[in-house]
Every structure is written in structure tokens, then in C-alpha cells.
VOVEXRO-983353 format. One line per field, with one value per residue (C-alpha): residue number from 1; x, y, z. Coordinates in Angstrom, 2 decimals. Each point is the difference from the previous one (the first is absolute). Layout:
# VOVEXRO-983353
i	(NUM;...)
u	(X;...)
v	(Y;...)
w	(Z;...)
This chain:
# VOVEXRO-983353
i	(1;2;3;4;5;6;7;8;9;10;11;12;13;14;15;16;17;18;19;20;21;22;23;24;25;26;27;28;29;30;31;32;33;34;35;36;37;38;39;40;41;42;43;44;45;46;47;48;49;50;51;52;53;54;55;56;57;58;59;60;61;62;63;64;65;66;67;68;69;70;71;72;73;74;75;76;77;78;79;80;81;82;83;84;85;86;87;88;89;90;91;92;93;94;95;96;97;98;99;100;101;102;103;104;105;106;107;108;109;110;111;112;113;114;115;116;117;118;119;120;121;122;123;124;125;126;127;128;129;130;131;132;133;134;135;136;137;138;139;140;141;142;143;144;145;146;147;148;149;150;151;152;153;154;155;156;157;158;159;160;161;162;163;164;165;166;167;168;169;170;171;172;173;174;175;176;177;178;179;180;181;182;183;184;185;186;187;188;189;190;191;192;193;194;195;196;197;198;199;200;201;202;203;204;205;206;207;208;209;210;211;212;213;214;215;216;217;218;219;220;221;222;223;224;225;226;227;228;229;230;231;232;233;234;235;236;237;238;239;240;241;242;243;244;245;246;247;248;249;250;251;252;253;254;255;256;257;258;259;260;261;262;263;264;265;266;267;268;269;270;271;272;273;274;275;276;277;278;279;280;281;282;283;284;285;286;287;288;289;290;291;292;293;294;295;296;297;298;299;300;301;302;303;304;305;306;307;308;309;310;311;312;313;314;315;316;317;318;319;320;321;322;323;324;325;326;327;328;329;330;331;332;333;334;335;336;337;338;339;340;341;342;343;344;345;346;347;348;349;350;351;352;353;354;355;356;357;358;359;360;361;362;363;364;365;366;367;368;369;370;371;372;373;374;375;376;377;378;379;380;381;382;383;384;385;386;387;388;389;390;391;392;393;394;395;396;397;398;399;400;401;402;403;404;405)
u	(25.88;-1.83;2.46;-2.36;-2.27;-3.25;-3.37;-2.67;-2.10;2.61;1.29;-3.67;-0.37;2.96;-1.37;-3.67;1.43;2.10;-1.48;-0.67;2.65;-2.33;-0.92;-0.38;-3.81;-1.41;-3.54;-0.95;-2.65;-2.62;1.42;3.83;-0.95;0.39;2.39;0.93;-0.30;-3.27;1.95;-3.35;-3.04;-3.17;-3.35;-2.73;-1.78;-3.64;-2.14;0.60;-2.00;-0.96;-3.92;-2.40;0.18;-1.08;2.09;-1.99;-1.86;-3.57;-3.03;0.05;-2.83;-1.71;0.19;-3.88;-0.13;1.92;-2.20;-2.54;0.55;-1.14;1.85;-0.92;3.83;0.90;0.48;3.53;3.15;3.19;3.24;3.40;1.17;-3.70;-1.06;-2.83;-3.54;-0.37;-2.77;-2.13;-4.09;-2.02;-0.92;3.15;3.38;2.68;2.03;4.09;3.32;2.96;1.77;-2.70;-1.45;-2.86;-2.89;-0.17;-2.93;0.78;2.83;-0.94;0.61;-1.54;2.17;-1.46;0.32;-2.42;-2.60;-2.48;-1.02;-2.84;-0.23;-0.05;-0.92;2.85;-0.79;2.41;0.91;2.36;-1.50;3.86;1.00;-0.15;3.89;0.41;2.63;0.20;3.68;-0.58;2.08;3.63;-0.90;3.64;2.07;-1.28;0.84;2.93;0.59;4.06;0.50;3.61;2.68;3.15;2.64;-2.31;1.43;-2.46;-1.00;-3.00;-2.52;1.45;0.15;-3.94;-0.88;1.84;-1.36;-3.47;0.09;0.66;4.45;1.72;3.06;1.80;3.19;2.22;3.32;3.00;1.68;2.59;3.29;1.73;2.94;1.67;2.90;0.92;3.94;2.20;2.95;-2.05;-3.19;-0.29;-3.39;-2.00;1.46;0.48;3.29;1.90;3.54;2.09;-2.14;-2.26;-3.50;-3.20;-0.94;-3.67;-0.16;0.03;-3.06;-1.55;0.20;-0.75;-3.26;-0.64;0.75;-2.53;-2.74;-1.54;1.39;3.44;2.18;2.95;3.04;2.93;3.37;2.12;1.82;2.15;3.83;1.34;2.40;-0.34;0.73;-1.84;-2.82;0.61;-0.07;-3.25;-1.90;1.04;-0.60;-3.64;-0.85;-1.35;-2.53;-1.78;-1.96;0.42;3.00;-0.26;2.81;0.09;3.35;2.57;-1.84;1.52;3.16;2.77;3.25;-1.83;-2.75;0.66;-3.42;-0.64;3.72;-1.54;-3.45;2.39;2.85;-2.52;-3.29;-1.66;-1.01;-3.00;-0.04;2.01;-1.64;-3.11;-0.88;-2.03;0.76;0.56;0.95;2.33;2.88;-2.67;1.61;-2.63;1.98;-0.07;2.92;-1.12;-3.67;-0.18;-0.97;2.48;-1.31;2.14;-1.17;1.54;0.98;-1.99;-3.67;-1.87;1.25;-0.39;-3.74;-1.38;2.26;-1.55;-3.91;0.51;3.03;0.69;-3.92;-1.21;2.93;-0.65;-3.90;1.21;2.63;-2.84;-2.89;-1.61;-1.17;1.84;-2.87;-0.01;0.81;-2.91;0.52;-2.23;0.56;0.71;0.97;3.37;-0.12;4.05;2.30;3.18;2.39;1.10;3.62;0.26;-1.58;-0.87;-3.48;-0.19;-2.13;0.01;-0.96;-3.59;-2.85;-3.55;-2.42;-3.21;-0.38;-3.44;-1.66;2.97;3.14;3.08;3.69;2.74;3.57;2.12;2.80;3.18;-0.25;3.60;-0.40;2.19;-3.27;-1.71;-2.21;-1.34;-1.78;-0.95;-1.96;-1.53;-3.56;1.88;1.73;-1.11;1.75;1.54;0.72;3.34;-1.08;-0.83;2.38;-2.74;-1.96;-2.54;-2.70;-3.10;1.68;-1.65;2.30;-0.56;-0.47;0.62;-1.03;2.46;-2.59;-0.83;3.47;1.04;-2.57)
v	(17.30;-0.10;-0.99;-0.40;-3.20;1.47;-1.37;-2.19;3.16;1.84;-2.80;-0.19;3.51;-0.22;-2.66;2.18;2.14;-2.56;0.24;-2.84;-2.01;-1.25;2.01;-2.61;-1.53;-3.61;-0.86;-3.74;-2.18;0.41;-3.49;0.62;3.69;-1.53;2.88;1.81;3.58;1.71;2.81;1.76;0.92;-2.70;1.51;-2.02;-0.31;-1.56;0.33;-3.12;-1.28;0.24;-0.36;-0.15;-3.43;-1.63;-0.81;-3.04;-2.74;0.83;1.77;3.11;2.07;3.73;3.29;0.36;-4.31;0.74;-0.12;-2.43;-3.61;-2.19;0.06;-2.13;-2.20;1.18;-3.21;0.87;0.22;2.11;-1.86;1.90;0.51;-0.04;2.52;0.27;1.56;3.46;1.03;-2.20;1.10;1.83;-2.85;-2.79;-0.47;-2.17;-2.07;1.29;-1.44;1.91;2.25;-0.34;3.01;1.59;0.90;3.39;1.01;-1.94;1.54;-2.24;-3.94;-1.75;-2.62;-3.90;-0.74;2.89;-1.61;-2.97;-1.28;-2.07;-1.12;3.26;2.39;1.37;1.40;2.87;-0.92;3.48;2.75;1.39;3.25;2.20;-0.99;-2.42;-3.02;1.98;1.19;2.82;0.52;1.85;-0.26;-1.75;1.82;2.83;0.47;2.26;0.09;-0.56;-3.86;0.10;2.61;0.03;-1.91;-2.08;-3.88;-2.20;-2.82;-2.59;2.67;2.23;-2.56;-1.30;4.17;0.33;-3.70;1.51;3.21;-1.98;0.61;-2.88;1.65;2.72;2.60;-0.81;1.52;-2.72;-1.82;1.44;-1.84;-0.86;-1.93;-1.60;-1.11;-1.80;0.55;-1.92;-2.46;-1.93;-0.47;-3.47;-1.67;-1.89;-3.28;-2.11;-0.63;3.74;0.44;2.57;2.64;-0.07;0.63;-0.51;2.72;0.17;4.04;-1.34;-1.75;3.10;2.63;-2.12;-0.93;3.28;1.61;-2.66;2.69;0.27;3.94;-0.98;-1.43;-1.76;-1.16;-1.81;1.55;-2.07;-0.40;3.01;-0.91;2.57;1.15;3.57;-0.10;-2.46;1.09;3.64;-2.11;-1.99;2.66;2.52;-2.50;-0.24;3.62;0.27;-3.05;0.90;2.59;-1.41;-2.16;-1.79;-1.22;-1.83;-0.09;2.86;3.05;0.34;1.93;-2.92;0.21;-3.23;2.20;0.86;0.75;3.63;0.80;-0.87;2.04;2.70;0.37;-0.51;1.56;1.59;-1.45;1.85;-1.47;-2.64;-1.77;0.00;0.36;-3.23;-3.46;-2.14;1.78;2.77;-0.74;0.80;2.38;1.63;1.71;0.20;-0.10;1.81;-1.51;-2.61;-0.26;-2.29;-1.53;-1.82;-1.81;-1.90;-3.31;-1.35;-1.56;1.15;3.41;-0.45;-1.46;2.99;2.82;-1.13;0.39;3.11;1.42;-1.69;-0.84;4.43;0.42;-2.37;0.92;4.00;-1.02;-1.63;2.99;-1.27;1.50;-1.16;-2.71;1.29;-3.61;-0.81;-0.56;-0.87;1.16;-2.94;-0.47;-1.58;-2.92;0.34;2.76;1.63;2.32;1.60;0.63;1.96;2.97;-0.96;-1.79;-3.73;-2.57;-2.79;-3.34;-1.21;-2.08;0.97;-1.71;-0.07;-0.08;0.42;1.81;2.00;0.04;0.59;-0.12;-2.33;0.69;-2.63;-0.87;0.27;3.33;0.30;0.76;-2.94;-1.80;-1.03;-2.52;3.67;0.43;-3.41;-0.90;3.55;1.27;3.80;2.70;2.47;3.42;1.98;3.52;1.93;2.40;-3.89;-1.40;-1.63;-2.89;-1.16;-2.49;1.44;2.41;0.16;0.65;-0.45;-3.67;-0.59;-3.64;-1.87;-0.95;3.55;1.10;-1.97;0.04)
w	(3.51;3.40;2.31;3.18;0.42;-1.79;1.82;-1.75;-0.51;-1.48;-2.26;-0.92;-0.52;-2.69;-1.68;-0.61;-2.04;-2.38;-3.64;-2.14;-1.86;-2.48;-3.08;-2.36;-0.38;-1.71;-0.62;1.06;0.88;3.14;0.74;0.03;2.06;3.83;2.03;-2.81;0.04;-2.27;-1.81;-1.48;1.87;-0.55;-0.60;-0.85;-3.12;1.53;2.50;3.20;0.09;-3.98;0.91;2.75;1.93;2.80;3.36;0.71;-1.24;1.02;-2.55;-1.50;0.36;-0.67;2.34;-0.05;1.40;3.05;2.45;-2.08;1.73;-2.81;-3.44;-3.13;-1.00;-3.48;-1.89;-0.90;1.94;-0.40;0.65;-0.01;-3.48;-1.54;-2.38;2.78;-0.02;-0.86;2.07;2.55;0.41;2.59;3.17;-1.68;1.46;-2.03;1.29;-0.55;1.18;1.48;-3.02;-2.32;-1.78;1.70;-1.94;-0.94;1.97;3.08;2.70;2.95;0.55;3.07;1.31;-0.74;3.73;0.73;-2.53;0.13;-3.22;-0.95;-3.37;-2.44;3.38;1.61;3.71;1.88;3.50;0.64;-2.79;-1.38;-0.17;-3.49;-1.20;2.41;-2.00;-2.90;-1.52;-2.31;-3.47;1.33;3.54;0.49;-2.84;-2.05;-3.73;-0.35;3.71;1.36;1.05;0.69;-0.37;-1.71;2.75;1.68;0.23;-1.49;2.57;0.27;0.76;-2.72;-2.31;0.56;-0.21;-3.72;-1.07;0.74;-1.65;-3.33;0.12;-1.16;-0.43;1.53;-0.04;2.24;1.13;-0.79;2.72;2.46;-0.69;3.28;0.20;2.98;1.61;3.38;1.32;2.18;-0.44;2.94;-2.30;-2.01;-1.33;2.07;1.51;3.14;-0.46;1.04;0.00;0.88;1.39;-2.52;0.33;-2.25;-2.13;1.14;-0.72;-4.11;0.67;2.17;-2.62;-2.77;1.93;0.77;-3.13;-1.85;-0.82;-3.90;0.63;0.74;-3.18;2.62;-0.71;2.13;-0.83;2.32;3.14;0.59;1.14;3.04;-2.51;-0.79;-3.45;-0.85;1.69;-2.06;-3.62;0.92;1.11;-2.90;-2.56;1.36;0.24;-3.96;0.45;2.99;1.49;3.73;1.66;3.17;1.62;3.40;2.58;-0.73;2.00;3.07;0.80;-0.30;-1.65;-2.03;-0.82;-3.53;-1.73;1.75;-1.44;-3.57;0.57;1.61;-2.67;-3.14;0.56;3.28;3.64;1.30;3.35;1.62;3.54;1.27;3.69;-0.02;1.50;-1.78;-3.24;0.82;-2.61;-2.81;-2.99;-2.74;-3.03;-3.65;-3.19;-2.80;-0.41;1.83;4.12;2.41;3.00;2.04;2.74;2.85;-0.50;3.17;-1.83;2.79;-0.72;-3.70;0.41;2.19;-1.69;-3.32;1.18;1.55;-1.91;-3.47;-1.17;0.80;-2.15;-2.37;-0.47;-0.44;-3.19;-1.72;0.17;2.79;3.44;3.28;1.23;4.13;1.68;2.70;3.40;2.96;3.72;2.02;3.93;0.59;2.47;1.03;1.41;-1.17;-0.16;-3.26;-0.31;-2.40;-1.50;-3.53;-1.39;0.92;-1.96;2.48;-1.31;1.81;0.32;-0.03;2.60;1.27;3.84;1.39;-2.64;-0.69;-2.63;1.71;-1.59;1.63;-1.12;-1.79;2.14;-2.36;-1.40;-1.72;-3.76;-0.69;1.17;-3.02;2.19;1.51;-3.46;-0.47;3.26;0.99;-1.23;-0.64;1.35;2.80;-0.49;2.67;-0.06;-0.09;3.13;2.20;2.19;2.22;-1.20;2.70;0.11;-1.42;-1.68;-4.24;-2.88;-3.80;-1.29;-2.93;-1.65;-2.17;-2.07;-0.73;-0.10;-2.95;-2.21)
């Protein structure tokens, strides 16, 4: 076990060179395929386009006509979907539609809105280039050429790419099984009416949220007691079913702190604290197959350790790459000083102040501050090597609605 508070980079560093989890593969429907995990490589079996079509609707016309201002209107048209004509005559244009099949001897199309027509006489007002609004046959996608290699999560764009190279089903790796559990004799489900020191058990609703991806088979596995056998017979019971368990609370360095005893005593810590802020009591081990994360108990904590931390992670157990989360430099529009020397992820707001985006910095900062989460725009990321924020000074952004995607 690491026993010194590993950095971002080098927590990220370990989780690069994780293998995948998954071994076993299904093959389902294009339709049911949405952020799983493609466990073959796709090559495609036509050309994209499949013929020569137009770009635009405008008239189709000959090489040797270019520069010829006066055309004779074929009689017929060519809409998309038509069988179309196979070949247009010397001085004629036809009139085509956007994705319908060129004629075979024709590789230009003139836009309508550059035409005048007068009954069957169709005048140029701009003479088109040779190719100009024409797609050729593969131009997109060539027959036998790689569409998507083996790993790659298939999203929208993925999706509309296999749809159009004729795939309506695909192999798949299965999906990773995580299970969770909260902890803490404080946590009780939601109500108004608290008793006791109790509090709401709003981390539940967190990970199931963020754990609701068509990769991800979740499950809740219940509220952990701080009892340390217990806590030792509901985890071990758990470790057959699941290639991933997330637990929340129980990471620190407490006497009440039971669940890095149980990773300790029955399988292997690999590091334990992380020099960031908030999310230092963060523990990443494994017993016997199966990886244990266990997070702080503070949401805030639990919400950013999870995009940065827990989804890498995640995305390396199932085959796929680590997606690089994107940033933008943006000026701060406060001062501060940095106590300590670990990453911070303060909580901010993005605005716009004479032409320019600037970041202002939530006011209650504590990761017991859920409210941090709810009413900032995203988190600006300062440095381990800062202790001097001023105004003006830029830093990493990164958007919430990026982040947790």
C-alpha cells in the first residue's frame, strides 16, 4: 500500500495501466448499443456513400457544357431514392435533388439559385466548377476500410456511422457489474421530519444517478452500519457478484472507520489519500477480483471524485480508453490564498463581463456543501505547487455539463 497522499496525476497514472474486467462478449441490436463498449473491430462492407449523388438540389450537367450558358431541361427529374437517369445528352442538364443518383456521365451539379429557367431552357448565371456538388461512390467510407476499433464506446455519432454502413447489430463487451453501498448510522431516506442526528441519504441518489449508463449493470447493496463486522460480512458476501464496489463514508482514518480494515485484512489497498481538496480520504484496492473504491462520505466529494477518479477507472475495467476530460483556460475574477498544498476543485461560476468569460468563486466551499454543486456552472482547478490565487490569474475550467456526461 502507498502510504503517502498520491497526486491526481499519479492516481491517474495507476489507473492507465488497469486491464479490463470484462472478458465476456453479447451480440445485440444497433438500437440497444448506446455506451456500450464495441468488442470487435467494424469494417465496412460498402462504399458511403453507395453511389454518386448530388449535394444539392440544382441540375446535373456534362464536363464538355461547363462553360456553355444555355442548356436544353431534360424532361425528367431525379428525386432521392429514384432509380434515376443513366446518362443525360451533349447541350441537356436534368434536373436532380439532394442524395439522388447522379447520372453516370455527369460529375457536376449547378446550384438552382445560380440558374434562370424559362420554360424547357435553362440559363447559367455562375458556370460551376468540374465536381463542384457532386459526392462520389466511398468518398465518406470506403469498402473494407476500419470504421471503429475494438473498445470504442458507441455514442450518437457512432451509432449514425454503423446505421449507415448497413450494421444493425453489433458485438459488444457485457456490462461492468458495480455494486454500491452508502455507510453511516447518521444516514436515513429522504424526509423532513429528522430525528436524532440523522441526515438524508442523498449520496444513494448520487451514485445511482451517476452510475445510470447502458455500460454500467448497478446495483444498491445497502446502507453500511459503522460496525466492523458487519461491514466485513456485507462486503465479502458481495465480492463474487461484482466486478467493481463503491462505497461512500468509511475512508478516513477514524476509530469508526471500518471499511479500509476490511479492504486491508481481506485483499490489498494500493493507495490510501489523495493530495486533493476535497477528496483526500479516497482508498482504491481490490479482494480477489473485484476493485473497492471507497469514497468520502461528503457528496461534494463523492460527485467530483467520481468524474475525475471513479468514471477513468470505470471506462479502463470495461476495454475502453481513458476519455481526457476538457478544460478551457479562464481568468479568475477573486483573490485567495491556498492553504494547503494539495489540488483544489473550487466550486464556480462562469460569466461574461465585457466580451470576456471570467470565473467567480462560490462562496461556501466546504465539501459538506452540496448547494456548491448545485448552483455553480463547474469547477476551476488549482494546482498543488499554488498558494497564490490573484485576480486575473487563469486556471483549468472545467464545465459540469461536460464533466458528467
Amino acid at each position: 500500500m502507498n502510504k503517502k497522499p498520491l497526486y491526481l496525476k499519479e492516481i491517474l497514472a495507476f489507473i492507465s495501466k488497469r486491464p479490463s474486467t470484462i472478458s465476456k462478449t453479447e451480440i445485440i441490436n444497433l438500437i440497444d448499443a448506446e455506451d456500450k463498449i464495441l468488442a470487435q473491430n467494424i469494417y465496412s462492407k460498402i462504399d458511403l456513400p453507395p453511389f454518386k449523388n448530388s449535394a444539392v438540389d440544382g441540375y446535373a450537367l456534362l464536363k464538355k457544357d461547363l462553360n456553355k450558358r444555355q442548356k436544353k431541361i431534360n424532361k425528367n427529374r431525379i428525386a432521392a431514392g429514384d432509380i434515376g437517369t443513366s446518362k443525360i445528352l451533349d447541350g441537356e442538364v436534368i434536373r436532380i435533388f439532394t442524395g439522388a443518383k447522379m447520372p453516370s456521365n455527369s460529375n457536376t451539379v449547378v446550384m438552382q439559385e445560380n440558374t434562370n429557367v424559362v420554360d424547357v431552357k435553362l440559363s447559367l448565371l455562375k458556370i460551376p466548377l468540374y465536381g463542384d456538388n457532386c459526392r462520389q461512390k466511398g468518398e465518406d467510407i470506403s469498402k473494407g476500410s476500419l470504421v471503429l476499433k475494438k473498445g470504442s464506446k458507441i455514442d450518437s455519432r457512432n451509432l449514425n456511422l454503423i446505421a449507415a454502413i448497413g450494421c444493425n447489430k453489433v458485438k459488444v463487451y457485457s456490462s461492468l457489474k458495480v455494486g454500491f453501498f452508502t455507510s453511516g448510522n447518521e444516514l436515513v431516506k429522504p424526509t423532513i421530519k429528522l430525528k436524532n442526528s440523522k441526515i438524508n441519504n442523498s449520496n444513494y441518489y448520487l451514485l445511482s444517478s451517476l452510475l445510470n449508463k447502458n455500460y454500467i449493470d448497478k446495483k444498491f447493496l445497502g446502507n453500511l452500519p459503522d460496525n466492523s463486522v458487519k461491514i466485513k460480512t456485507k462486503i465479502l458476501s458481495q465480492i463474487p457478484k461484482y466486478n467493481l464496489i463503491i462505497t461512500t463514508g468509511g475512508a478516513s482514518v477514524g476509530d469508526e472507520d471500518h471499511l479500509i480494515d476490511t479492504l486491508k485484512n481481506n485483499g490489498k489497498i494500493f493507495f490510501w489519500q489523495a493530495a486533493i481538496k476535497p477528496g483526500r480520504p479516497i482508498a482504491i484496492g481490490k479482494i480477489k477480483n473485484t476493485y473497492i473504491v471507497c469514497l468520502p462520505g461528503n457528496p461534494v466529494s463523492v460527485q467530483l471524485l467520481f468524474a475525475f477518479v471513479v468514471r477513468p477507472l470505470i471506462l479502463k475495467l470495461i476495454g475502453s480508453p481513458m476519455l481526457k476530460i476538457t478544460s478551457e483556460k479562464i481568468k479568475t475574477d477573486f483573490s485567495m490564498v491556498k492553504k494547503t498544498k494539495r489540488l483544489e476543485w473550487l466550486r464556480v461560476s462562469k460569466k461574461l463581463i465585457n466580451n470576456e468569460y471570467f470565473i467567480s468563486r462560490y462562496p461556501k466551499q466546504g465539501s459538506g456543501m452540496i448547494s456548491s454543486i448545485s448552483y455553480s456552472d463547474g469547477v476551476v482547478e488549482i494546482p498543488e505547487n499554488i498558494n497564490l490565487i490573484k485576480k486575473g490569474d487563469v486556471f483549468d475550467f472545467y464545465d459540469f455539463d461536460k464533466l458528467f456526461i
